[in-house]
C-alpha positions in Angstrom: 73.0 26.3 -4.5 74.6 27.5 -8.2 77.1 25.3 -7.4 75.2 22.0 -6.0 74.4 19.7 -9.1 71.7 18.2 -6.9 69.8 21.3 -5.7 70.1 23.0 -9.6 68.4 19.4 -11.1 65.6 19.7 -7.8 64.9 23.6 -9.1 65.1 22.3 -12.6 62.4 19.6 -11.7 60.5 21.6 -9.6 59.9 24.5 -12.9 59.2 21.6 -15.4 56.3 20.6 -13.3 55.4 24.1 -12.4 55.4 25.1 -16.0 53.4 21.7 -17.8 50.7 22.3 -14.6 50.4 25.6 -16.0 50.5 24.7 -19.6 47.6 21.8 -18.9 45.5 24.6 -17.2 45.8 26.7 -20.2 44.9 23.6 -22.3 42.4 22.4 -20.4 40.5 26.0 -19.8 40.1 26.3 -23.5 39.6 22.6 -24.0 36.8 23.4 -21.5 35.1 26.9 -23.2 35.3 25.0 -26.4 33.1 21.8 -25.2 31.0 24.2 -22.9 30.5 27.5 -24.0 27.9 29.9 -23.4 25.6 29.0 -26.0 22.4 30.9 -24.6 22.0 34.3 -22.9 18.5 35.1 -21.6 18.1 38.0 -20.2 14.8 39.5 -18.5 13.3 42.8 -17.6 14.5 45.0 -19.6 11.3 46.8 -20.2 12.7 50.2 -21.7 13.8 50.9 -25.2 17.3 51.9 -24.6 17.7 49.1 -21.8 16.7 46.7 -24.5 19.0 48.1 -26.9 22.0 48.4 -24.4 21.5 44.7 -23.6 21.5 43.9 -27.7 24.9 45.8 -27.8 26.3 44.2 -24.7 25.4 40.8 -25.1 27.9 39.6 -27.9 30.9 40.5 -26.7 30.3 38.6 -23.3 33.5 36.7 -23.2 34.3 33.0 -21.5 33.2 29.8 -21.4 30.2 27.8 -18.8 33.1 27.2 -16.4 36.1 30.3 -17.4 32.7 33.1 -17.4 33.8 36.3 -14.6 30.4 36.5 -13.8 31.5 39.5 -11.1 32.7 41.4 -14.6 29.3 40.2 -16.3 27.2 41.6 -13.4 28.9 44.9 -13.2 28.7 44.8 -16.9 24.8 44.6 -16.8 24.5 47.0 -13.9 25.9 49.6 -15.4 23.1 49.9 -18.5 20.9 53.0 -18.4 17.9 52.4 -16.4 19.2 49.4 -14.2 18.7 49.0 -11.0 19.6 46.2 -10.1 21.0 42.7 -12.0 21.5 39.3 -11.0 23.8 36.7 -13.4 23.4 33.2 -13.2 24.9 30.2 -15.0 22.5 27.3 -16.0 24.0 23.9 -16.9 24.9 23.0 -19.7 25.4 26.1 -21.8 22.9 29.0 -20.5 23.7 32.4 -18.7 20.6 33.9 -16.9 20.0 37.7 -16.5 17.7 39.3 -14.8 17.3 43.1 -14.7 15.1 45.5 -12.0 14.7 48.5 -13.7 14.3 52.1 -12.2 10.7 53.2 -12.0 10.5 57.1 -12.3 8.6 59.0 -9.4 9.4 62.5 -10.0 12.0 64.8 -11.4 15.0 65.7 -9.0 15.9 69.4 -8.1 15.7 69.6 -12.2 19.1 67.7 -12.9 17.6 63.8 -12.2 15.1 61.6 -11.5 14.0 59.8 -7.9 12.6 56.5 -8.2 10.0 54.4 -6.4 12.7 53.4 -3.7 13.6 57.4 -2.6 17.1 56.5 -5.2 18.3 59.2 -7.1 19.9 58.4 -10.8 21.3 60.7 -13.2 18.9 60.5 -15.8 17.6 64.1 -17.2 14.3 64.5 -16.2 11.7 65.2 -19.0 8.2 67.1 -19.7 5.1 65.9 -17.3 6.8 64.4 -14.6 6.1 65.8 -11.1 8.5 68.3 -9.4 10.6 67.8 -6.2 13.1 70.6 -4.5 14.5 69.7 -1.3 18.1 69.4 0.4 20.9 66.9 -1.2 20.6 63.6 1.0 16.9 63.8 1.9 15.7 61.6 -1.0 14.1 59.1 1.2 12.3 61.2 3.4 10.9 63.2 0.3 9.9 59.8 -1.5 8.1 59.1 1.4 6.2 62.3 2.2 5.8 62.3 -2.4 3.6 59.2 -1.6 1.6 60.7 1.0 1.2 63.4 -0.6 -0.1 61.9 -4.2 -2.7 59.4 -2.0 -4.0 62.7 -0.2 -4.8 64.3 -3.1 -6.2 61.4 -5.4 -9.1 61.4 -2.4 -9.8 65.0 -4.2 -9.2 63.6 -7.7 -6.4 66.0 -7.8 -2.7 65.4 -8.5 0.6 66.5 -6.8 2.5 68.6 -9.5 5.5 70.2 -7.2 6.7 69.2 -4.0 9.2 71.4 -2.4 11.0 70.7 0.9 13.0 74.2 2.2 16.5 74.0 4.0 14.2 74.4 7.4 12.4 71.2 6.0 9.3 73.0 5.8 7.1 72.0 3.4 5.1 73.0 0.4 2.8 71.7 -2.2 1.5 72.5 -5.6 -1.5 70.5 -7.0 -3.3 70.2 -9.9 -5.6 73.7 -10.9 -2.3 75.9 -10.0 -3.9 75.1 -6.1 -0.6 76.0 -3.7 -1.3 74.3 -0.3 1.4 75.7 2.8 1.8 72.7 5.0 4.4 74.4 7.1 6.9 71.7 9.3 5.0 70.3 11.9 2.0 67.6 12.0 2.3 67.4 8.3 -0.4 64.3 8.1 -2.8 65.8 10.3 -2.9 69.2 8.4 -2.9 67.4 4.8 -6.0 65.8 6.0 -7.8 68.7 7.1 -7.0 70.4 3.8 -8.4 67.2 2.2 -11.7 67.3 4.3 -12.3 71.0 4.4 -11.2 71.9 0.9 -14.1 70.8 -1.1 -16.8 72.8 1.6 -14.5 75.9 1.1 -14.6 75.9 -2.5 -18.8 75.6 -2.3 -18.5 78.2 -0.1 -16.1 81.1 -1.6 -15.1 79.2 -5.2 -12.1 78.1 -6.4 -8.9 78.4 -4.4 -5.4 78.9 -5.2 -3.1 79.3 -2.5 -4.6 77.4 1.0 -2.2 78.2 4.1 -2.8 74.8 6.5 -0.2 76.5 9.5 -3.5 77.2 11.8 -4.4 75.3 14.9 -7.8 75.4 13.6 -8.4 76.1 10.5 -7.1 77.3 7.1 -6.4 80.6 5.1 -7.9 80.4 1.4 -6.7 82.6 -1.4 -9.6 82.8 -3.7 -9.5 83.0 -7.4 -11.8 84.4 -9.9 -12.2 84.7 -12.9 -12.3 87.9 -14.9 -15.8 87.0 -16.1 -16.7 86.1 -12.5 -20.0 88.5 -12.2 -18.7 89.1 -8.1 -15.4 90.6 -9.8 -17.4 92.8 -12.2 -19.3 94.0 -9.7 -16.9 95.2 -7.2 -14.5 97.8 -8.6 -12.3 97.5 -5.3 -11.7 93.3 -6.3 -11.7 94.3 -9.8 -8.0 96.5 -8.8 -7.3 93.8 -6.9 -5.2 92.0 -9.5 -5.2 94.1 -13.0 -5.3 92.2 -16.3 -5.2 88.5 -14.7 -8.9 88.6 -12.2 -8.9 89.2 -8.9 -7.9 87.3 -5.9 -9.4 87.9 -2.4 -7.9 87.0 0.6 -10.4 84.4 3.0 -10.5 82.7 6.1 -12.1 79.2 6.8 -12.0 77.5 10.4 -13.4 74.3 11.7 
C-alpha cells in the first residue's frame, strides 16, 4: 500500500476527515458548555450540618456543561457525602442541575463502632452519647432493625424506652429498658413473651415493687428480680435482705405466674 499513490491519497483522505470530525466535536462541545452551561445547582435534603457543608464544598467544582455534564461522576460525587443515603441528579433545560439527597436517619448505635439506620443499613459513622445500644452478629442488621422496632413500640405501651438490645451468637435475645429494668426474652416466641411482660409487668411491680431483671423463658409466667432501695423500710427490717446485696440495697429473688 506504501507504494500505491492511490491507496496512500485514500488513507490521507480518510485521516483529514477523521481528524476535522474530531476537531468540530472538540469545537462544538465547548461551543456547547459555553452557550449552555450549568448555571443553577439546586440541591435538596440535606438536612444535617456537615451534609450541608459537604454539598457547599462540592458544588463548585462540578465540572461540564447542560449537554458535556457526567452525571454518573456527579451522582457518585453526591453519594459519597457523609450522611447520604441515597442521591438522584437530574438536568433541567436550559441551565439547571437538580439534586436530591435521602439522608440516613439514626436508629441506634452499632456493636459501638457505627450506626444502623431506619432501613436495618449499617454506616460507618461513630456512634455518639444517648443513642440506644445494639450487639448482635455481623450480617444480622435487618433482622435486629426489625425486632429494635418491636421492641421500642412494646415498651412505649409502658412509657418506657429500649436503651440496649443485645442479640447473642445463639440469636437469643436480651433487652435493657429504661430504670436499669433487664428483661430475658430468651429465642423462641419472642412477640408473645414481650407481650406478656408488657401486660404482667405493671401488676408485678404493685405487687412486689420495682423490678430489675424480669426472666420471660417460662411457659407461664415470669421470674422478677426485685429491687429496693436502701431506705426501703422491708429492707431495714429484714437483716437477712439487708446482706443480701451490701452497700447498694438489696435484691430478692420473685416469682410471678399467670
Amino acid at each position: 500500500m506504501w507504494h500505491d499513490p492511490v491507496a496512500l491519497g485514500r488513507l490521507t483522505r480518510w485521516l483529514l476527515l477523521v481528524t476535522a470530525l474530531f476537531t468540530l466535536w472538540v469545537a462544538g462541545r465547548a461551543m456547547l458548555e459555553r452557550l449552555y452551561p450549568i448555571r443553577t445547582v439546586v440541591v435538596s435534603g440535606a438536612e444535617r450540618a456537615d451534609t450541608r457543608a459537604a454539598v457547599r464544598a462540592l458544588t463548585p467544582n462540578l465540572s461540564g456543561g447542560f449537554f458535556s455534564m457526567d452525571l454518573a461522576a456527579t451522582h457518585a460525587a453526591y453519594a459519597r457525602l457523609p450522611w447520604v443515603r441515597r442521591a438522584e441528579v437530574r438536568r433541567v433545560w436550559p441551565g439547571r442541575l437538580d439534586v436530591v439527597l435521602e439522608e440516613h436517619r439514626a436508629a441506634a448505635a452499632w456493636n459501638d463502632r457505627a450506626i444502623l439506620n431506619t432501613h436495618g443499613e449499617i454506616f460507618e459513622v461513630a456512634p455518639w452519647d444517648g443513642l440506644p445500644r445494639l450487639y448482635a452478629p455481623e450480617g444480622m442488621e435487618r433482622e435486629v432493625a426489625r425486632r429494635y422496632a418491636e421492641f421500642v413500640a412494646q415498651a412505649a405501651r409502658l412509657d418506657l424506652r429500649v436503651e440496649q438490645v443485645v442479640m447473642s451468637a445463639r440469636q437469643s435475645w436480651r433487652i435493657r429498658l429504661s430504670g436499669g429494668i433487664h428483661v430475658e426474652l430468651g429465642r423462641e416466641r419472642i412477640n408473645e413473651r414481650l407481650d406478656r411482660f408488657v401486660r404482667f409487668y405493671p401488676l408485678a411491680v404493685a405487687a412486689a415493687g420495682p423490678l430489675r431483671r424480669v426472666d420471660m423463658r417460662y411457659p407461664n409466667g415470669f421470674a422478677g428480680e426485685r429491687r429496693m432501695l436502701r431506705t426501703d423500710p422491708r429492707a431495714l427490717a429484714d437483716p437477712a435482705t439487708r446482706t443480701a446485696s451490701p452497700g447498694a440495697g438489696a435484691d430478692r429473688q420473685m416469682a410471678t405466674s399467670t
